[in-house]
C-alpha positions in Angstrom: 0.0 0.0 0.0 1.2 3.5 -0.6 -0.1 6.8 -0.6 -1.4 6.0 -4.5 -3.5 2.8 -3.5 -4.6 4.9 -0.9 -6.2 7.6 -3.2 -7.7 5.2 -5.5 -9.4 3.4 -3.7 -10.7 6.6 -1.3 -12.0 8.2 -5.1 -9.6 11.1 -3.8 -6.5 12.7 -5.8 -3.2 11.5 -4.5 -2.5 15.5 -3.1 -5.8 15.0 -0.9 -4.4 12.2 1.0 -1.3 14.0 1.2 -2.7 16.6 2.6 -4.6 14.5 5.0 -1.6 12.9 6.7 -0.1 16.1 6.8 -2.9 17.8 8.4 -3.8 19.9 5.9 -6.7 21.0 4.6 -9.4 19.0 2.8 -13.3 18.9 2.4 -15.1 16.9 5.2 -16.5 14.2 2.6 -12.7 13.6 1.1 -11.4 13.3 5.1 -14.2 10.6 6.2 -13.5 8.6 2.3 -9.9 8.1 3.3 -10.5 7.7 7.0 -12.8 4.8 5.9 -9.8 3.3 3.7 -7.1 4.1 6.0 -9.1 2.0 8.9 -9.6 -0.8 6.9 -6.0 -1.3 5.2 -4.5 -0.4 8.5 -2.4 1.5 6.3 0.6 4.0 8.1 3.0 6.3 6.2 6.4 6.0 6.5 7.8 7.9 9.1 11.4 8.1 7.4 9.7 9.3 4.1 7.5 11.7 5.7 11.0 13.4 7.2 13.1 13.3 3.5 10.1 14.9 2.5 9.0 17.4 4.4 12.4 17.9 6.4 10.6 17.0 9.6 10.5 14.6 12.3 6.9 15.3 13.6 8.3 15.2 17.2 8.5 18.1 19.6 11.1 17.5 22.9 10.3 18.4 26.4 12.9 18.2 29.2 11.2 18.6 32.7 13.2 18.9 35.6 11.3 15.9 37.7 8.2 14.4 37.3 7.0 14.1 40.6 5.4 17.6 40.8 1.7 18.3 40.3 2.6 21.5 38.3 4.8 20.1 35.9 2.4 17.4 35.3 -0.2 19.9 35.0 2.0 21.9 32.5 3.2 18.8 30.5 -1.0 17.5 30.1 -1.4 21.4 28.2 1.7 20.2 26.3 0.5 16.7 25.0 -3.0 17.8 24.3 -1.6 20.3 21.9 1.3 18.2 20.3 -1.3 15.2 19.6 -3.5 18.4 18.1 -1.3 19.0 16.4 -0.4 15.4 14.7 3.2 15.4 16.7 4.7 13.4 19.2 6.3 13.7 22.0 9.9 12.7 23.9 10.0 13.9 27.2 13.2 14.1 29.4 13.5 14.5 32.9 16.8 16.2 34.1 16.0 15.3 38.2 16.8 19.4 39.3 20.2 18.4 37.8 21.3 21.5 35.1 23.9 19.6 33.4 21.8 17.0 32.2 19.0 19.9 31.0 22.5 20.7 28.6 23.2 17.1 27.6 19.4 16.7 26.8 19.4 19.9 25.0 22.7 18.4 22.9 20.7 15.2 22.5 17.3 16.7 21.0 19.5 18.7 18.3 21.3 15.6 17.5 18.1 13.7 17.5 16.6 15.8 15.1 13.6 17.0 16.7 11.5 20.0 15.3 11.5 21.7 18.4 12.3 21.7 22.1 9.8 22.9 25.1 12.0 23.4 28.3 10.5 23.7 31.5 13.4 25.4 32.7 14.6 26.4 36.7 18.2 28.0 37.0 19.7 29.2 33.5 23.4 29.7 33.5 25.8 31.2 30.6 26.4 27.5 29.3 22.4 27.5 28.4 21.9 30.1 26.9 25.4 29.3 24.5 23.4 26.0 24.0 20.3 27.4 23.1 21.6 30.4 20.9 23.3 27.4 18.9 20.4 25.5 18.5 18.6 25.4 14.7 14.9 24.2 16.5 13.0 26.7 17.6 12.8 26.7 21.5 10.3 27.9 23.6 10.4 28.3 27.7 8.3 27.5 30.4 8.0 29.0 33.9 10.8 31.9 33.1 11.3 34.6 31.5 14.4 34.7 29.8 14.3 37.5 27.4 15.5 37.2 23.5 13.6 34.0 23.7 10.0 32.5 23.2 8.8 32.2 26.4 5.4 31.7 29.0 5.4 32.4 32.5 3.0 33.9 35.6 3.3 36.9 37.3 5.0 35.3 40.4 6.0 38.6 41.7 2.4 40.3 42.2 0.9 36.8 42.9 3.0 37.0 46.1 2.7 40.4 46.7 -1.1 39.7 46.7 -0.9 36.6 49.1 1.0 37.9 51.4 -0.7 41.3 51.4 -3.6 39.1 52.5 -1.9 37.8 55.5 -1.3 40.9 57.2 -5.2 41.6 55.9 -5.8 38.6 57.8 -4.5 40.2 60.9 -1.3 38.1 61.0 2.1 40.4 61.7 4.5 38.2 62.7 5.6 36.7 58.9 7.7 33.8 57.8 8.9 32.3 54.5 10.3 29.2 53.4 11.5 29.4 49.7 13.3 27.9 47.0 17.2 28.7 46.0 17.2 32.6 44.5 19.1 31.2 41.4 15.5 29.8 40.2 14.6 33.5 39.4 10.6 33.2 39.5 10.3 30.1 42.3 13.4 31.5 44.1 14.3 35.4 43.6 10.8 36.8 42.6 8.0 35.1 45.1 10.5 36.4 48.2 11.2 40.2 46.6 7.4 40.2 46.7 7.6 38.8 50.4 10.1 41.3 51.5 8.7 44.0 49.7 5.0 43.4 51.5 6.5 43.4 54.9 8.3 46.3 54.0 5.4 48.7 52.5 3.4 47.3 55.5 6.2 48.3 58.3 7.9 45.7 59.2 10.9 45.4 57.2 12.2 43.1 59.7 10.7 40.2 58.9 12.0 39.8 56.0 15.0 37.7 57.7 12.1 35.3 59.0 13.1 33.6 55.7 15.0 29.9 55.0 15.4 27.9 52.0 14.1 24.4 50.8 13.5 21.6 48.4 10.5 21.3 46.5 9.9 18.2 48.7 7.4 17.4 51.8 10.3 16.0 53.6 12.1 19.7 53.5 9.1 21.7 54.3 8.8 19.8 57.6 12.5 19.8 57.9 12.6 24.0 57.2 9.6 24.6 59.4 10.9 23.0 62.5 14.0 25.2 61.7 11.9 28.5 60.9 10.3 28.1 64.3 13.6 27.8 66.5 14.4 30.9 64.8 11.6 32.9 64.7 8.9 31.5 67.7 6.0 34.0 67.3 5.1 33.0 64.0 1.4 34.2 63.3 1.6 33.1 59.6 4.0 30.8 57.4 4.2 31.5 53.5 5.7 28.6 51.6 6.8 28.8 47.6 5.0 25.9 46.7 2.3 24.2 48.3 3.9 21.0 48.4 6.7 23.0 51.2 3.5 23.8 52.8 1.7 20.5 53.5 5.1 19.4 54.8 5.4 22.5 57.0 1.7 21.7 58.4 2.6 18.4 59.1 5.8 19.4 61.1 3.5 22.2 63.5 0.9 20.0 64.1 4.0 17.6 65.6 5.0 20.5 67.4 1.3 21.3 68.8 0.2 24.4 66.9 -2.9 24.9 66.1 -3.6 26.0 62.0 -5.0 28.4 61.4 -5.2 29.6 65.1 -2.2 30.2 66.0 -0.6 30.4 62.4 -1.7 30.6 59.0 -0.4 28.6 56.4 -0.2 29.7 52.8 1.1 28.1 49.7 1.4 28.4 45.7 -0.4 25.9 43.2 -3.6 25.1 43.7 -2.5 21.1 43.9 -4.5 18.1 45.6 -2.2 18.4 48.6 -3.7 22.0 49.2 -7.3 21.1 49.1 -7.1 17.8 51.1 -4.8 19.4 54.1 -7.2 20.0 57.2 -7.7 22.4 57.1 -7.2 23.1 53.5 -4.2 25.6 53.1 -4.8 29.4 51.0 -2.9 29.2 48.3 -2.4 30.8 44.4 -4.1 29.0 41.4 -2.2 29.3 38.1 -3.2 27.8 35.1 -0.5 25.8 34.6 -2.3 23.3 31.8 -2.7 26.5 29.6 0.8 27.4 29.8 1.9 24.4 28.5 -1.0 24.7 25.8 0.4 28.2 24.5 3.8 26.9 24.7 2.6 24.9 22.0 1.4 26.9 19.8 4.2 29.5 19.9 6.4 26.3 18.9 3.9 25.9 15.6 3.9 29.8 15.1 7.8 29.8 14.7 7.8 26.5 12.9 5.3 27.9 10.6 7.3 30.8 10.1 10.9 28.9 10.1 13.3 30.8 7.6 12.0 33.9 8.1 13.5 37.1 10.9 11.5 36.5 13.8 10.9 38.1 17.4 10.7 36.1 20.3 8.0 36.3 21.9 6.9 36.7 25.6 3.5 35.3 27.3 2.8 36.5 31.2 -0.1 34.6 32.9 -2.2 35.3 35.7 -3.6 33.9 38.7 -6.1 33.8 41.8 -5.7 33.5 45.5 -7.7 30.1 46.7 -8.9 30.7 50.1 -9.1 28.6 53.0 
């Protein structure tokens, strides 16, 4: 069977069923007639003709810094509905918070041939961006904002500002923070500048020491709150970068005998499972992580559509909603 049987026995012209495979366009009566044939021949294109042809592999690259993370899932289901939209697969690679490997996976997609790479990047160094300026895919970025390239991110400054505002709305005055490393610029360096600059606008520029770091793990938000409190023992209200540090950080105070939210207020980021089934369920920020993996997408189509000609990267900020507890 080839694509000539194909067309003959659909009543189509041979360009039709071209143009099928390829996902172009064709009438609705045309589309069903091959369908029909396709089904019952079982019939597949080549894949290695497809790419002499057309100069494309039909397969988009992700690398993901872990898997075990409710946003990055959320953000990698936007991604696949899109790609299999889109008549692409996907290879996804998981780099386990481990930068190096995000550069020998971004060495490995160009050598691989793919027609473009997603990266759900955290801490970009010099050696990245060398990497990615050699690149001859089109590369978008998710969860940063890296300028010069194609990227989609939140606001995670004003989210924070907002959430933590809402604390001291709250009536809480006595602030700490448990965050990420400040080399991840919008986990790390942008949710705690909007920390310190709440406390400071509100008066109490001291608090903004009431601060340590942590993992994205349960295990370090329990460690880091147990740590938080020998330093800082009149806590009113705990902010957390993720929710994930939260639940672990609950789970550590209600060890220690503190009552939530009585005696301190617990606040997170992500809008995950763990948020809504802690008792009592924790504030946190919703973003819409599926979405940003969806637009991610499409700017990858947009600049593979318009591949050989000058174009201007492109930058997508999202927004977001406090959840209340």
């Amino acid at each position: 069977m080839n694509i000539g049987s194909i067309a003959e026995m659909a009543g189509v012209s041979r360009a039709a069923v071209s143009r099928y495979f390829n996902n172009g366009y064709i009438s609705e009566k045309k589309r069903e007639a091959i369908r029909q044939v396709v089904e019952e021949t079982g019939y597949r294109p080549s894949v290695q003709a497809q790419t002499l042809r057309t100069k494309r592999t039909k397969m988009i690259g992700v690398i993901v810094p872990k898997i075990a993370s409710a946003s990055i899932g959320r953000i990698v289901e936007g991604i696949l509905s899109m790609i299999n939209e889109n008549g692409y697969q996907m290879l996804l690679a998981v780099t386990q918070n481990d930068p190096k490997k995000e550069l020998e996976y971004l060495d490995a997609f160009s050598e691989k041939q793919v027609d473009g790479v997603i990266l759900l990047g955290t801490v970009f160094q010099t050696e990245h961006k060398k990497i990615l300026k050699n690149l001859s895919v089109p590369v978008v970025i998710v969860g940063q904002q890296v300028p010069g390239y194609n990227c989609v991110f939140h606001d995670d400054y004003h989210a924070f500002y907002d959430l933590t505002r809402l604390f001291f709305e709250r009536g809480r005055e006595k602030l700490g923070y448990i965050g990420a490393i400040r080399q991840d610029v919008a986990v790390g360096a942008e949710r705690y500048r909007a920390f310190c600059d709440v406390v400071r606008d509100m008066g109490h520029e001291e608090l903004a020491e009431n601060y340590v770091t942590a993992d994205f793990t349960l295990q370090a938000g329990y460690e880091k709150a147990g740590e938080l409190l020998e330093k800082c023992r009149d806590l009113d209200g705990l902010i957390c970068a993720t929710d994930t540090m939260a639940a672990g950080a609950v789970r550590r105070l209600r060890e220690m005998g503190i009552r939530i939210p009585e005696q301190i207020l617990i606040g997170g980021q992500g809008d995950a499972q763990i948020a809504r089934v802690a008792i009592p369920s924790l504030i946190t920020l919703h973003y819409s992580y599926e979405k940003s993996g969806e637009i991610a997408v499409q700017m990858l189509m947009e600049a593979l559509a318009e591949k050989g000609t000058q174009q201007a990267s492109k930058e997508m900020k999202l927004g977001y909603h406090i959840v209340e507890a």
